[in-house]
Every structure is written in structure tokens, then in C-alpha cells.
N, C-alpha and C positions, 0 to 999 in steps of 0.2 A: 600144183595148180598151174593151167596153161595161163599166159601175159593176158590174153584177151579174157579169160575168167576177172583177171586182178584188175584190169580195166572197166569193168561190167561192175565187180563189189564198191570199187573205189568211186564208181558215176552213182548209185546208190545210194552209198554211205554219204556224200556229201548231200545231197537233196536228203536224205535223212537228218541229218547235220541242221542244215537250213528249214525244217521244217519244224523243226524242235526234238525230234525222236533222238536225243542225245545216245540213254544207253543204245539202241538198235544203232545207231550210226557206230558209235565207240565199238560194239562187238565185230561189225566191218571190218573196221580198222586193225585191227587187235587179229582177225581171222589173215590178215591180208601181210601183216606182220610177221606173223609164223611162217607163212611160204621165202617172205622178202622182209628178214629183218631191217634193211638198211631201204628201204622204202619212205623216200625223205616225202611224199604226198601223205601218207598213212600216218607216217609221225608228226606232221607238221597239221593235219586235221585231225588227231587225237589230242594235240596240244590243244585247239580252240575247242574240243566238244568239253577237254577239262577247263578252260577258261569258264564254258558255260555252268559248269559244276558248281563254278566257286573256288578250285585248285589252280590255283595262280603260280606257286611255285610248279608244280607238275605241267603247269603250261609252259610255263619257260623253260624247262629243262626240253622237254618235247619239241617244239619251233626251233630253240637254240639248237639243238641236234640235227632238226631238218634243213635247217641253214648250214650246218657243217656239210652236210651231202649236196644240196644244190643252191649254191652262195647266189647264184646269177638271178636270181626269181625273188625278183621285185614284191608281188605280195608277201611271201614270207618277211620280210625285211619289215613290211607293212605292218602285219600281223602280230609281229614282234613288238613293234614300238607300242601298238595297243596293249599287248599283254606288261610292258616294262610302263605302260601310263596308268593301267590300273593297279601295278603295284606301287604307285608310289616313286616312278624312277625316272623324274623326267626329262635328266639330262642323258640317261644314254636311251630312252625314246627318242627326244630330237635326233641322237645320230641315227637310230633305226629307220625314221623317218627319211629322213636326209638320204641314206644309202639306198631306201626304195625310190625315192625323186632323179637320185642320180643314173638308177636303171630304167626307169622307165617317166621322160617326165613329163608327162601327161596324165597323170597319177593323182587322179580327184582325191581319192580317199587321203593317199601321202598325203599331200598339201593339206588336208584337212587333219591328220594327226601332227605332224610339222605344228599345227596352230594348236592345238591341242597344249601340246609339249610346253609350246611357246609359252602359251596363258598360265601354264602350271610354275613359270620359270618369272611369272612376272613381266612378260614384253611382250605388254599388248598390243604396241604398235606393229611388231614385225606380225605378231599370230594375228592379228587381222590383217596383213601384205597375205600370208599363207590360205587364210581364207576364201579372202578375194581370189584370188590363185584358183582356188579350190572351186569354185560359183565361178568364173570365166567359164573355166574346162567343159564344164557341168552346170549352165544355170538352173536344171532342175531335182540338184542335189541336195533332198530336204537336212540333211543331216549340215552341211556346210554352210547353208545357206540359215538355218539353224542356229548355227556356232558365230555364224558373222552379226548377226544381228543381236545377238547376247553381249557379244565382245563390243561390238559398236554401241551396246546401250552403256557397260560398262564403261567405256573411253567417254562418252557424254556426262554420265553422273560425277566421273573424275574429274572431265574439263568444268561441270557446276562445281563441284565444292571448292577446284581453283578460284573460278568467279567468287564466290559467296567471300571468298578469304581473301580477295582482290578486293572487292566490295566492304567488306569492314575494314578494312584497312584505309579506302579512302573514305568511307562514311567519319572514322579515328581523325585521320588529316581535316578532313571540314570541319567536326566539332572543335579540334583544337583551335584553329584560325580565329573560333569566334570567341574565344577566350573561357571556353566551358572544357576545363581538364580533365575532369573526371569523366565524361560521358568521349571525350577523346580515348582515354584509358582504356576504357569499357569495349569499342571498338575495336583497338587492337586486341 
């Protein structure tokens, strides 16, 4: 198969990919494979048509593999961290993240899996910094913009139950003062 055939299956394959034609993109792939097994685009887009599957491990073996062949290419790096955030892994997402930010950083989507990671890791403050991040770059990126405003409601209902617990605690101090212990008690 001449480069510019494999160029042609592979422009294909992805707008098949992105259209939802999973198997038809996946056969692409797999066809594009046998001419050029170490074809880290073919591997690294066979990896997400099986993320769309549902084969999460076969996704990362896939990407992890396209990343060995071309380490430099910032979406992969990307791609990764989403495949390692939907398994469940999201401290070495944050570094997948991170190593896409550091290649390219202007990288809406990074900055938005970075937050991602974050949220998963319990630090909301820095994954809404990521966020934000994300929404600068890109103010009309629904997915980030999306994520920010979930995470900022979050960080509000956390700063209310602080109040509410700040709040009974002083409602406890005024009852006590007026010599009523039990309902001081009750308070705290």
C-alpha cells in the first residue's frame, strides 16, 4: 500500500471514528496496520474506537503503545489520561495530563482532563485553577465550561455546609451565654 493510500484510509477512518462508525473506522485501522504495523496514528485511534467499545484495558494497551512510537504528540498524551480517568486511575491521568500541557500548553482539552484528574483526586481548588485554564483558552468550550460550573457548585455547597457548621456552632455559643445548656449542646 503506497503512504498516500495510508494517508487517505487513516483521514477516513477518523471522521468514521468521530462519526460513530466505530466497527468501519476500527477495520481502517486494523487494514492500515498490516501494511504498517508500528503505525503509532492507527494504534493510538484503534485504542479510542475501543475505548468507545467499552474495552478500556485494550485502550490502553493501544495509546500506551502509540505513545511509545510518537512520545512528542501532545493528544496522545491527552487521550491517555482520559482512557487512565476512565479506568479508575487518576493519579497517573493527572501525569498524562500534565505531559500533554507540557507539550503543547495551550491545550483546552489537557487543562480540562488535568481538572478532571484533579476532581477525581479530591482538589477542587487546583481542578477548578485547570478549569479555568481550560474556559480562558477556549471560552466556548462546552465540556470545560461544563466541568467548571459543576466544580464551582460543588466548592459552594462545601463552603455552605462549612457555614451551616460555622453557624451551629455560634447559634451552641449564644444559647450557652443565656444559661440554656442543653439547646447550647444541641448546637454543637
Amino acid at each position: 500500500m503506497h503512504p498516500i493510500e495510508i494517508d487517505a484510509i487513516l483521514k477516513l477512518a477518523r471522521s468514521k471514528l468521530r462519526s460513530g462508525q466505530v466497527p468501519q473506522a476500527e477495520a481502517m485501522y486494523r487494514q492500515v496496520l498490516q501494511q504498517q504495523p508500528n503505525c503509532g496514528e492507527a494504534l493510538h485511534f484503534l485504542g479510542l474506537a475501543a475505548l468507545q467499545r467499552g474495552k478500556a484495558q485494550e485502550a490502553l494497551n493501544l495509546v500506551r503503545r502509540s505513545l511509545e512510537l510518537e512520545p512528542g504528540k501532545a493528544e496522545y498524551h491527552n487521550n491517555f489520561a482520559t482512557v487512565l480517568g476512565r479506568m479508575g486511575k487518576p493519579i497517573e491521568a493527572l501525569g498524562a495530563a500534565q505531559r500533554a500541557i507540557d507539550l503543547r500548553k495551550d491545550f483546552t482539552a489537557a487543562h480540562g482532563n488535568k481538572g478532571v484528574a484533579l476532581e477525581q483526586l479530591g482538589r477542587l481548588d487546583e481542578a477548578i485553577g485547570s478549569y479555568r485554564r481550560a474556559v480562558e483558552l477556549r471560552p466556548d468550550h462546552a465540556e470545560a465550561l461544563g466541568n467548571l460550573g459543576t466544580a464551582l457548585s460543588r466548592r459552594a455547597i462545601a463552603d455552605c455546609g462549612l457555614l451551616n457548621a460555622d453557624l451551629k456552632r455560634h447559634e451552641g455559643t449564644k444559647w450557652g451565654t443565656k444559661g440554656q445548656r442543653d439547646k447550647a449542646t444541641k448546637g454543637l
